[in-house]
Backbone as CSV, one residue per row, in Angstrom:
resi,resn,N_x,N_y,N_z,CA_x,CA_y,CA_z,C_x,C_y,C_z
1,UNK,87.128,169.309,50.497,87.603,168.061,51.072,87.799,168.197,52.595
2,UNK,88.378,169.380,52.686,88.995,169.408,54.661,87.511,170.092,55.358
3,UNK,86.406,170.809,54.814,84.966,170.532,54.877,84.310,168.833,55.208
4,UNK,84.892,168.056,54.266,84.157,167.284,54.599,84.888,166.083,56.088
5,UNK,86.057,166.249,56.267,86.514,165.428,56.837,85.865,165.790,58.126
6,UNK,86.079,167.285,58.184,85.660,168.181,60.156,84.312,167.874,60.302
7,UNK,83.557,167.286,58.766,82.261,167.598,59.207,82.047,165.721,60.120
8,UNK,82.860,164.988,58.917,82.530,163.596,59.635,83.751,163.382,61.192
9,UNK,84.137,164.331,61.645,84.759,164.208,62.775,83.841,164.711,63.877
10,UNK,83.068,165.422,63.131,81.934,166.329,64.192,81.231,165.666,64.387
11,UNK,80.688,164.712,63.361,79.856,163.358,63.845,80.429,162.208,64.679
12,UNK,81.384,161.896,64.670,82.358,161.120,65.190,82.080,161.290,66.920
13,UNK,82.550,163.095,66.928,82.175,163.413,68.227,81.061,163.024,68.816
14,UNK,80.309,163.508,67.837,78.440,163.145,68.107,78.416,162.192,69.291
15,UNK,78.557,160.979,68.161,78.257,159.842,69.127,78.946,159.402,70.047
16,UNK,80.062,159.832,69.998,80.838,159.407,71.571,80.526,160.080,72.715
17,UNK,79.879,161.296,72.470,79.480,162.120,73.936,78.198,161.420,73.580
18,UNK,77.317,161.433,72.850,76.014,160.720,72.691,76.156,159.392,73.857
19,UNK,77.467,158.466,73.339,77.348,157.599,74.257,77.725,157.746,75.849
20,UNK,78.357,158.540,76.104,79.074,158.835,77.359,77.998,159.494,78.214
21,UNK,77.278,160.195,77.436,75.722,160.917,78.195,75.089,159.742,78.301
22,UNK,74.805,158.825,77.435,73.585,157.885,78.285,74.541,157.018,78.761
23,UNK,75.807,156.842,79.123,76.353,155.871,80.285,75.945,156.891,81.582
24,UNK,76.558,158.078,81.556,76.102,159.198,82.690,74.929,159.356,83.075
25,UNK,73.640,159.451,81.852,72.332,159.304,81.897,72.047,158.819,83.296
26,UNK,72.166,156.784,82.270,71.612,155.759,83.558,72.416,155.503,84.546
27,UNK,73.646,156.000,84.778,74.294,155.915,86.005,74.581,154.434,86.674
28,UNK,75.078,154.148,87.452,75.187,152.592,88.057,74.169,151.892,87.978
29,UNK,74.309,150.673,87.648,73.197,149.778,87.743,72.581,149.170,88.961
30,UNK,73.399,149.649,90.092,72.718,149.278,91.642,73.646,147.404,91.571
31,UNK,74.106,147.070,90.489,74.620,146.197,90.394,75.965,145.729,90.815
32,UNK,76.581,145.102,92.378,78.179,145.198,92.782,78.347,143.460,92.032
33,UNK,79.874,143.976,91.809,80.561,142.901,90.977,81.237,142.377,91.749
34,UNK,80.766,140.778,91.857,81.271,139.583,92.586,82.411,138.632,91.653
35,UNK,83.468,138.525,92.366,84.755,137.410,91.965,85.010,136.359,92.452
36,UNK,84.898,135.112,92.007,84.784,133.982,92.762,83.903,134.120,94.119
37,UNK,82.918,134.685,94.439,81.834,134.443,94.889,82.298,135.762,96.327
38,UNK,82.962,136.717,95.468,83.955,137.609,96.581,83.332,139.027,96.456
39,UNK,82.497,139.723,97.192,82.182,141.293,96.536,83.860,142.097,96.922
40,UNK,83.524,142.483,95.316,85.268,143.354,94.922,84.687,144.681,95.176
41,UNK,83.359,145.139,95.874,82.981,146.505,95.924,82.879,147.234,94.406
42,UNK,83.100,146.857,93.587,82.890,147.746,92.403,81.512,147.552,91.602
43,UNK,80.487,148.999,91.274,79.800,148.513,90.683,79.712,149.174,88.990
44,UNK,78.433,148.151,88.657,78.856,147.871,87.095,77.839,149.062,86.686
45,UNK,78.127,149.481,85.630,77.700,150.307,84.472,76.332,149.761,83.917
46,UNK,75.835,149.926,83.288,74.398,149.215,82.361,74.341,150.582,81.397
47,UNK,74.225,150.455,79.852,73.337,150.787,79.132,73.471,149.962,77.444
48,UNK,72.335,149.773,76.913,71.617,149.864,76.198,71.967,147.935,76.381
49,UNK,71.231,147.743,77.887,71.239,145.955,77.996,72.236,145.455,78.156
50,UNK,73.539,146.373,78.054,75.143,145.310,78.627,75.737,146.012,79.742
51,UNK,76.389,145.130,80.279,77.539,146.226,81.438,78.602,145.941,81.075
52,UNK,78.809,147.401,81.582,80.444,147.858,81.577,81.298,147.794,83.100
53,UNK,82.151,147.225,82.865,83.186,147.790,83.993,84.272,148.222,83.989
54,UNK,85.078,148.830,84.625,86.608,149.874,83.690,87.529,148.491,83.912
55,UNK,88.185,148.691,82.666,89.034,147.386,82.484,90.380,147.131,83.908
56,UNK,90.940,148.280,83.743,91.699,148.779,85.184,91.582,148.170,86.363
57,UNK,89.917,148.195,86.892,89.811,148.167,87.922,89.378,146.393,88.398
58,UNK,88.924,146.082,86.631,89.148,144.355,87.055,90.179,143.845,87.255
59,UNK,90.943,144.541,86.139,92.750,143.593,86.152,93.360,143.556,87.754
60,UNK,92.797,144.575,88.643,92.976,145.242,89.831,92.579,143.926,90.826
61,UNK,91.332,143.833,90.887,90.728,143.152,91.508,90.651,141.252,91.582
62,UNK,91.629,140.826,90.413,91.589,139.795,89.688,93.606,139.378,89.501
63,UNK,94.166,140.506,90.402,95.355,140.099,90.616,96.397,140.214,89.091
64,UNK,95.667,141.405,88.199,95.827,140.473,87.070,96.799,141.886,86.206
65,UNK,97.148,142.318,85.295,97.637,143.298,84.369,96.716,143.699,83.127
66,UNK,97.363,144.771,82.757,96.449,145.562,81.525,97.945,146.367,80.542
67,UNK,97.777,145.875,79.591,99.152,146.499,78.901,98.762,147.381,77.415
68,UNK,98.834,148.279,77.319,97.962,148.928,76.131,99.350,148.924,74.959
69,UNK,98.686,148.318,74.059,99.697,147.865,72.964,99.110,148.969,71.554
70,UNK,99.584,149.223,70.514,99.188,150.336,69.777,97.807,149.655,69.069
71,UNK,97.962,148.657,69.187,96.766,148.222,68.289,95.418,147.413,68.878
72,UNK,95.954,146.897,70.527,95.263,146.325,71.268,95.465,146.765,72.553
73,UNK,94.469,145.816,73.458,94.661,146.027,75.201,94.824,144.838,75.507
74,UNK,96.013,144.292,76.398,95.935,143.001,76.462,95.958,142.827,78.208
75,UNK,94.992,142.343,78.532,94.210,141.759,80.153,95.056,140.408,80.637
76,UNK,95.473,140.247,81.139,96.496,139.088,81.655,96.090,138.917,82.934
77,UNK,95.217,137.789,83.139,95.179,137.042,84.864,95.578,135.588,84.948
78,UNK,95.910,135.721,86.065,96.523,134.562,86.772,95.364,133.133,86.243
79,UNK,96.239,132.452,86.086,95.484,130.929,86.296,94.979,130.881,87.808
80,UNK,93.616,130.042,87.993,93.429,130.100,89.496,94.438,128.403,89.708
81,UNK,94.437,128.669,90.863,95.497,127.577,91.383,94.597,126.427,92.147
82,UNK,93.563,125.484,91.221,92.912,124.809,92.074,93.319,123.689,92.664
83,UNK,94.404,123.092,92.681,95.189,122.226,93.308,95.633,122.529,95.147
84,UNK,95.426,123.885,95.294,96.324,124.252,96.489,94.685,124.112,97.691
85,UNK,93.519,124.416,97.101,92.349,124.368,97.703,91.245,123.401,97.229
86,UNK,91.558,122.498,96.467,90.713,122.210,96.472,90.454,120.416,97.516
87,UNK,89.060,120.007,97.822,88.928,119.448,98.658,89.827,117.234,98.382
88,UNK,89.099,117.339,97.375,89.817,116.170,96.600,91.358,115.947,96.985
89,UNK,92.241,117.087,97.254,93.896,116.681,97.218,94.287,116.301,98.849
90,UNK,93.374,116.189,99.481,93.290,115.604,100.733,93.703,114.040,100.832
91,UNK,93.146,113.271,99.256,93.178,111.967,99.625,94.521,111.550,98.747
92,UNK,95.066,112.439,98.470,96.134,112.358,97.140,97.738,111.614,98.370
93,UNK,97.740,110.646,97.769,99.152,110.289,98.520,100.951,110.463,98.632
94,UNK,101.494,110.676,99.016,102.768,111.464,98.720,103.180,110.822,97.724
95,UNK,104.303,110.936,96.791,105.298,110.172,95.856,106.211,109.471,96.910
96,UNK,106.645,110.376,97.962,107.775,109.235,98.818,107.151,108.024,99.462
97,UNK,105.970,108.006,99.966,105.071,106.957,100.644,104.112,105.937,99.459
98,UNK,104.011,106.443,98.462,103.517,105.281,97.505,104.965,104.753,97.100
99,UNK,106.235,105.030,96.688,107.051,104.485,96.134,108.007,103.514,97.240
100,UNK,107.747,103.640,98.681,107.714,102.706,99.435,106.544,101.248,99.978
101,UNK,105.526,101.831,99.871,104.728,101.339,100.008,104.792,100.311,98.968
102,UNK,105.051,100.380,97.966,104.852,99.603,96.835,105.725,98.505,96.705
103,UNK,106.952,98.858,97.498,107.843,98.085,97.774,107.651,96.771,99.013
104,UNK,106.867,97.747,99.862,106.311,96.666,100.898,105.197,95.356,100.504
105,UNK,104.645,96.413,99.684,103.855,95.320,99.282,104.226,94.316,98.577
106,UNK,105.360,95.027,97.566,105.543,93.713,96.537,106.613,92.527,97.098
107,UNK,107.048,93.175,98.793,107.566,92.060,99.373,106.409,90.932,100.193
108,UNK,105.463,91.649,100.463,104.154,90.693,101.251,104.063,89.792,100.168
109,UNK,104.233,90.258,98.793,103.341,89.435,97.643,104.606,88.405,98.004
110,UNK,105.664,88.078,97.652,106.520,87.395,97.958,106.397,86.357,98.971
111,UNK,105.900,87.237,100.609,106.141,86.132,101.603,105.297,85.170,101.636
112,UNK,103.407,86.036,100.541,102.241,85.027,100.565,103.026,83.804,99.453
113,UNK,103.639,84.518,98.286,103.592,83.440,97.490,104.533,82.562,97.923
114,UNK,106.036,82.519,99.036,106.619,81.327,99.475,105.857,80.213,100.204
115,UNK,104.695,80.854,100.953,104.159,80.045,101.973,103.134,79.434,100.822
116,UNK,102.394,80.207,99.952,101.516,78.912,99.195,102.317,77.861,97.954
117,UNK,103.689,78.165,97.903,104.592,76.773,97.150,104.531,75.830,98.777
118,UNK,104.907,76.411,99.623,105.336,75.081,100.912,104.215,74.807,100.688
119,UNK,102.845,75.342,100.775,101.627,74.079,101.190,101.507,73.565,99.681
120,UNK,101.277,74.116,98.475,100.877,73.593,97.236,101.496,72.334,96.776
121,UNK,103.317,72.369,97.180,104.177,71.409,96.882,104.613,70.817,98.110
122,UNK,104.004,70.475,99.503,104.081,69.880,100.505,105.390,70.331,100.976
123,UNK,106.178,70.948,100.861,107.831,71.408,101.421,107.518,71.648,102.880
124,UNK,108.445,71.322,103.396,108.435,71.382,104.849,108.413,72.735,105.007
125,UNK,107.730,73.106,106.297,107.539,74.351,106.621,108.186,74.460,107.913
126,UNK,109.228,75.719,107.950,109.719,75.820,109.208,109.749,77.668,108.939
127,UNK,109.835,77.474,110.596,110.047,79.133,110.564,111.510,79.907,110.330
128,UNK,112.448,79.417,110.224,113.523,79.971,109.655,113.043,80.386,108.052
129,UNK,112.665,79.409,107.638,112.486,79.608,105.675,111.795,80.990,106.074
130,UNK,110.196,80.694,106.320,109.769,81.942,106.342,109.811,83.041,106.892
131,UNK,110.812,83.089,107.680,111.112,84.001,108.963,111.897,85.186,107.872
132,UNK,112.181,84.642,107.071,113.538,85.715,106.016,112.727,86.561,105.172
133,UNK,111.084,85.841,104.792,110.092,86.672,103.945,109.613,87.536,104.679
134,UNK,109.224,87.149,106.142,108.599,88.203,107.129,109.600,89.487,107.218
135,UNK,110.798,89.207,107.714,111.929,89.811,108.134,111.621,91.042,106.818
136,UNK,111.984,90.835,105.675,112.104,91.280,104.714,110.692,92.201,104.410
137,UNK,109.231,92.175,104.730,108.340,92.595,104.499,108.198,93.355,105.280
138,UNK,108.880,93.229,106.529,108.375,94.200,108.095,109.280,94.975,108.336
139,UNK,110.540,94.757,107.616,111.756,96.111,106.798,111.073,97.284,105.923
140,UNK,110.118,96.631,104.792,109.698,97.625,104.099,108.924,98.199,104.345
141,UNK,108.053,97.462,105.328,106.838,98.370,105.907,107.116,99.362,106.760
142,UNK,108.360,99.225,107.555,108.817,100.320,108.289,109.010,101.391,107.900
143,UNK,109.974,101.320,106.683,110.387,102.423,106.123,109.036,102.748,105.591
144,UNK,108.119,102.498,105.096,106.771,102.941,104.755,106.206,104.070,105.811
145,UNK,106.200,103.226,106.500,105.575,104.444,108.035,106.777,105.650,108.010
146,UNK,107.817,105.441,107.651,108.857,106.904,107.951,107.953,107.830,106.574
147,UNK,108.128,107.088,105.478,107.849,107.868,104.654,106.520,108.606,104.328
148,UNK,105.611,108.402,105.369,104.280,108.410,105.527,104.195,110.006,106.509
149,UNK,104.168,110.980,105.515,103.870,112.714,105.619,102.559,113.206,105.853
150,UNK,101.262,112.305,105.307,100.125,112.938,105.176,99.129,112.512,105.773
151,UNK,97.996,112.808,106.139,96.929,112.054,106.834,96.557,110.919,105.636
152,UNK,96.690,111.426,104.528,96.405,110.355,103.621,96.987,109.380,103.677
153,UNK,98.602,109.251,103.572,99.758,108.193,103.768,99.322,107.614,105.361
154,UNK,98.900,108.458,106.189,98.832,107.474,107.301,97.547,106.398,107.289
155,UNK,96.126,106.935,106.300,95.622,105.996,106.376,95.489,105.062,105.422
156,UNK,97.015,105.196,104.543,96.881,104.038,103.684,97.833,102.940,104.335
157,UNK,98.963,103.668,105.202,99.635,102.846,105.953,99.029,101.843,106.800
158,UNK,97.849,102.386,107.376,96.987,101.481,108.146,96.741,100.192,107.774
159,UNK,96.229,100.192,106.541,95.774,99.347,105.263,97.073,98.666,104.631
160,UNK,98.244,98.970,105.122,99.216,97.993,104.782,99.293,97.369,106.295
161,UNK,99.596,98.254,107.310,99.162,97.123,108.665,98.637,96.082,108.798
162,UNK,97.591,96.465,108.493,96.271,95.520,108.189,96.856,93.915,107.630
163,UNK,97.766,94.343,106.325,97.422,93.239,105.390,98.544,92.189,105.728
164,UNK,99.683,93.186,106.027,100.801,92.141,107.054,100.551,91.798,108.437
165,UNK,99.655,92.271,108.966,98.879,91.147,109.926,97.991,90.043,109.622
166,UNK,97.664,90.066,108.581,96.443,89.018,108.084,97.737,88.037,107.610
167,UNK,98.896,88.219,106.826,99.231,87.315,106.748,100.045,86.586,107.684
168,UNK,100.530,87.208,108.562,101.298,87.043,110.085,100.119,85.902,110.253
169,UNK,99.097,86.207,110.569,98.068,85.492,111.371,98.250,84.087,110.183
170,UNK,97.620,84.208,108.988,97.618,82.946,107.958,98.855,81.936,108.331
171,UNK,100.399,82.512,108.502,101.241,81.874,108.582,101.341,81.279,109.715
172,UNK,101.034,81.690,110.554,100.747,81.401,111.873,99.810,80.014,111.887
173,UNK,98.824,79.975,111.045,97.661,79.189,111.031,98.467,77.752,110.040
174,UNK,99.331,78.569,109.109,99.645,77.442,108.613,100.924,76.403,109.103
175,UNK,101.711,76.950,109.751,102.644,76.634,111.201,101.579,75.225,112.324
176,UNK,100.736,75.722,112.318,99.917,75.260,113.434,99.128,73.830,112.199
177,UNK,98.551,73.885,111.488,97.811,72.951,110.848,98.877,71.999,110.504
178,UNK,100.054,72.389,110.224,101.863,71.288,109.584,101.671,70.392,110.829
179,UNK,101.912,71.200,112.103,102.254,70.677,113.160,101.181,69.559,113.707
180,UNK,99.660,69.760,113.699,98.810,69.134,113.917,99.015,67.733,112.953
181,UNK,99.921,68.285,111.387,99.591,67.197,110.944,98.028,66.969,110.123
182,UNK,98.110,68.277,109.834,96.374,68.603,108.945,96.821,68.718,108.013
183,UNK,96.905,67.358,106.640,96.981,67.199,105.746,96.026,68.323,104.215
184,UNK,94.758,68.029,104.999,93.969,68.608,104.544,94.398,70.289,104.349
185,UNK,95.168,70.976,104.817,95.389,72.379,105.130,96.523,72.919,104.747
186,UNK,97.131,71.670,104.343,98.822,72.106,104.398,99.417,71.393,103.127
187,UNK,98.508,70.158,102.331,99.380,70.008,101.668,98.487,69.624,100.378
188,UNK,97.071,69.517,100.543,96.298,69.537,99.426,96.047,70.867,98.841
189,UNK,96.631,71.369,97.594,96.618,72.355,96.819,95.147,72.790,96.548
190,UNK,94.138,71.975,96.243,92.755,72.866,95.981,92.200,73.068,97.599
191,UNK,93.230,73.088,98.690,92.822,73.738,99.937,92.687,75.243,99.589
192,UNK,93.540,75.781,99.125,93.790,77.032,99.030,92.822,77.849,98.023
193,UNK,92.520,77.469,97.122,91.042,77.981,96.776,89.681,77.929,97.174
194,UNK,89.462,77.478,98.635,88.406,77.731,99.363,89.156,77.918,100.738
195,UNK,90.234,79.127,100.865,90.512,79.456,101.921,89.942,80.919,101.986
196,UNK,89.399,80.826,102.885,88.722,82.528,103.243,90.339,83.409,103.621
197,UNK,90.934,83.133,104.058,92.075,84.508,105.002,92.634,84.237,103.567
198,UNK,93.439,83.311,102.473,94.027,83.727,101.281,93.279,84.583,100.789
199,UNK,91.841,84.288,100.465,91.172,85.061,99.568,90.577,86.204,100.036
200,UNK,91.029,86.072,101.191,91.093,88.116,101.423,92.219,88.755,101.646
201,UNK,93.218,88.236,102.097,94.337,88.611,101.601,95.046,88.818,100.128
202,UNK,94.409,88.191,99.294,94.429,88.284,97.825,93.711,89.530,97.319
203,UNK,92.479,89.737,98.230,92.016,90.727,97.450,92.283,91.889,97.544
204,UNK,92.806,92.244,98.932,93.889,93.345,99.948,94.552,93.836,99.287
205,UNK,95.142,92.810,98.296,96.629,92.745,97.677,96.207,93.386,96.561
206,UNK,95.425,92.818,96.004,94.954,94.072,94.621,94.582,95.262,94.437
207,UNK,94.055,95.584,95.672,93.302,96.371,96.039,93.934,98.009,96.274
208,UNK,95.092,97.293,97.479,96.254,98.238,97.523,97.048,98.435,96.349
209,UNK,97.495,97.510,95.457,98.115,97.785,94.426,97.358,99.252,93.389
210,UNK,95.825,98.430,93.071,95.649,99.598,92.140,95.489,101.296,93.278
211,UNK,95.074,100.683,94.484,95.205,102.255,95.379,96.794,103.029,95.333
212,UNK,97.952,102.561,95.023,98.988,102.841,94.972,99.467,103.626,93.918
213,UNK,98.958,102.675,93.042,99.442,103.071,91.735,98.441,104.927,91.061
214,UNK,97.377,104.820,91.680,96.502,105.630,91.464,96.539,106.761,92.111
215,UNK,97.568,107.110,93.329,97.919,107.609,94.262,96.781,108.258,95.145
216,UNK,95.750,107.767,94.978,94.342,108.602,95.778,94.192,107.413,96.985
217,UNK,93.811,107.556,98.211,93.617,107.011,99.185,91.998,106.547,98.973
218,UNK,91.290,105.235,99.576,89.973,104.700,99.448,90.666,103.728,100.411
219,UNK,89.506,103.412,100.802,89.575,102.086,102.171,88.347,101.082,101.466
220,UNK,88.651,99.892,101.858,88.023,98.608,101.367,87.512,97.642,102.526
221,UNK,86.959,96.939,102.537,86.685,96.124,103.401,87.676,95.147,103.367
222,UNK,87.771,94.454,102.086,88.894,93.132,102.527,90.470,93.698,102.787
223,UNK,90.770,94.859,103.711,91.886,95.504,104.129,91.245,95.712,105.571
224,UNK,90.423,95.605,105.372,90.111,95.605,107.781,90.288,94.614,108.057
């Protein structure tokens, strides 16, 4: 019996120097091992059609651990961290500057929708009424610009600039048509569905909303 065990241990041996001679045999494969597109200087092993590399010296190279457990080897590397490099998080907008922003806007939505009840329902239009919606929209937009950290936040801030000037200007226009006494402009309700500055200011308005909510920065035309 103890014959036969030495004899299958002698074979055992066999093949492990068997294998260790033809790793020694063919020697390096002329092959250096690249990491994320990085030469780590180490090169690889080749025989019988696979490579080898010492486990050690990847865990090494890969930032990573090697823990020899009685029954296993367990290789532990880092998650790569593609958030910190990658090119995309450029357009990503802060949490403090969308959660203002959003506020600004949903006061613009306000000052458009007081001024289209005065023309829809003929209400006199004076600038005190609307002076309290402006007041109130050009509060939030301020604090917008404080909260505005990133090149991204600054050029979405732009794009709220933008849209409280377009309506500055509309109100302005609609101030001026009362005063003329342009019925047509001020107090007929299907005016306002073939108004070009509403209906790009309307679309501004959506526009920024879903850009907000989505927190990625994009520029539009009906926001210039």
């Amino acid at each position: 019996m103890n014959r036969r065990r030495n004899l299958q241990r002698l074979v055992l041996l066999g093949f492990a120097f068997s294998f260790v001679a033809i790793l020694f045999a063919q020697g390096p494969s002329g092959k250096k091992l690249l990491v994320n597109g990085k030469n780590t200087g180490v090169t690889v092993l080749q025989a019988e059609g696979r490579f080898y590399v010492d486990i050690e010296t990847l865990a090494r190279i890969t930032s990573g651990t090697v823990t020899v457990e009685p029954t296993q080897i367990v290789l532990t590397m880092p998650r790569a961290n593609s958030d910190a490099s990658s090119p995309q998080t450029t357009d990503v907008l802060s949490k403090e500057f969308v959660s203002a922003a959003i506020v600004s806007l949903a006061d613009m939505k306000e000052w458009k929708g007081a001024l289209r009840t005065m023309i829809t329902y003929g209400l006199a239009v004076d600038g005190s009424l609307a002076q309290t919606y402006r007041e109130q929209a050009e509060t939030s937009l301020t604090q917008a610009a404080v909260e505005a950290s990133t090149n991204a936040d600054r050029s979405a801030l732009r794009l709220l600039n933008n849209q409280f000037a377009h309506l500055a200007k509309w109100e302005s226009d609609v101030f001026a048509d009362r005063k003329a006494l342009n019925g047509a402009e001020t107090v007929d309700p299907n005016a306002l569905q073939d108004d070009p500055a509403l209906t790009k200011i309307s679309s501004c308005g959506k526009f920024l909303n879903n850009m907000l909510v989505g927190r990625t920065f994009a520029d539009n035309a009906s926001c210039d």
